[in-house]
N, C-alpha and C positions, 0 to 999 in steps of 0.2 A: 953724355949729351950728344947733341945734333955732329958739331965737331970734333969731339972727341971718338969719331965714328960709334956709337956705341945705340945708336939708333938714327933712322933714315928720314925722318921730319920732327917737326913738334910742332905742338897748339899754341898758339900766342893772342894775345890782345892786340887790336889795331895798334897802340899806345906803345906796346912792348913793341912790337915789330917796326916800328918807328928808331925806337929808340937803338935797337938790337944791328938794323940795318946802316946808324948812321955811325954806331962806335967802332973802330978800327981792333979792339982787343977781342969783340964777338964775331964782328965779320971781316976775317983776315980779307983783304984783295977783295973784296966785295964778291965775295963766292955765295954769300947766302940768297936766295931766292924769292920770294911769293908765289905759291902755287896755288892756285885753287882760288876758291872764294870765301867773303863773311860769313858764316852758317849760323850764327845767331848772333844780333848785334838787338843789347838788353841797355838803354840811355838809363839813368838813374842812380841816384844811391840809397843809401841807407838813414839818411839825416832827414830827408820828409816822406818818413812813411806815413800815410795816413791812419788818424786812429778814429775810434766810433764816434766822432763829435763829439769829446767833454773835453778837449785841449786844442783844438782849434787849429791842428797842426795840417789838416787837409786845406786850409785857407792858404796860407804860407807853401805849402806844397804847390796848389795851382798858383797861386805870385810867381815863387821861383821858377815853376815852368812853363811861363806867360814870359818872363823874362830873358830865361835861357832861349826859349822858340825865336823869341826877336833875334836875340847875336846871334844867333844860326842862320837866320833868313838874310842878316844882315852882310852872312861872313866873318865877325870878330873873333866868333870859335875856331875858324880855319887860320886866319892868321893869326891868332896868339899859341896855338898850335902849331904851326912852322915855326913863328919865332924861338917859343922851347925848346923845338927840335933843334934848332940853330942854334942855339945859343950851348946847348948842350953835346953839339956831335964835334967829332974831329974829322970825318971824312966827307967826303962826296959820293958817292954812286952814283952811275947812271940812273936816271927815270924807268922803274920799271913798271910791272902794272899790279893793279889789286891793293891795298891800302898805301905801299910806299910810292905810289907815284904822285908824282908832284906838276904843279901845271906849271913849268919855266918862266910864260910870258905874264906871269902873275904877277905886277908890282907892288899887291899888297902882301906879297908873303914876307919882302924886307924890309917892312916897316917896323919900327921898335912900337912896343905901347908907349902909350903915354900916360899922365896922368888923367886926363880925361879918359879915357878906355878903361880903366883902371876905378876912377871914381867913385861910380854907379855900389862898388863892390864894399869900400871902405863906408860908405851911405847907409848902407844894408846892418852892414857888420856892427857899426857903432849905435846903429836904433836898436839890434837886438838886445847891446850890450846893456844898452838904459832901460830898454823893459824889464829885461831879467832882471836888472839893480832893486828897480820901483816894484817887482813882483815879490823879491827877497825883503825888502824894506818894512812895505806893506801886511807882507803875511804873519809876522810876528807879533 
């Protein structure tokens, strides 16, 4: 790897480079870098792919990403985002630039969630769980 000199960079995920940047056992002395830029940042996963209309899974697709648009617009994804990072890093680095920078005079990056921030998600999760129930129930 990168440290083990055994090659001169590597490809990471915003996500990984976060996490890569803030651990003391990847980045001894804070030697590791950002160089460059995103060269392709793809939002999404795999859980609302849309299908041809006979499951309805495109409807729930645009929800969730009506949903997601908001806590981005709103900032929730950035500070639930630092908070992970925080909560999970043992170091500090300076600010540098390109995904690991971080804006200092942010006071919502130390805020914990809460349970209302939090909410919205258990709402979600427990209606899908009763559909599925009533779909299971039903179809027999």
């Amino acid at each position: 790897g990168v440290l083990s000199g055994d090659c001169a960079l590597a490809l990471a995920t915003v996500g990984a480079w976060g996490r890569y940047q803030r651990d003391s056992s990847a980045n001894v002395g804070c030697g590791l870098t950002w160089i460059g830029r995103v060269f392709a940042f793809r939002p999404g996963g795999f859980a609302t792919k849309s299908d041809s209309g006979t499951l309805c899974t495109s409807l729930i697709r645009d929800v969730v990403n009506l949903h997601l648009f908001e806590m981005e617009e709103d900032g929730f994804l950035q500070r639930a985002y630092e908070t992970s990072l925080e909560a999970t890093s043992d170091q500090e680095c300076a600010a540098t630039t390109g995904a690991g920078a971080s804006d200092a005079s942010s006071d919502n990056a130390s805020r914990s969630l809460s349970l209302q921030d939090t909410g919205g998600l258990f709402i979600v999760f427990y209606a899908a769980v009763g559909i599925t129930i009533c779909m299971a129930f039903f179809a027999k």
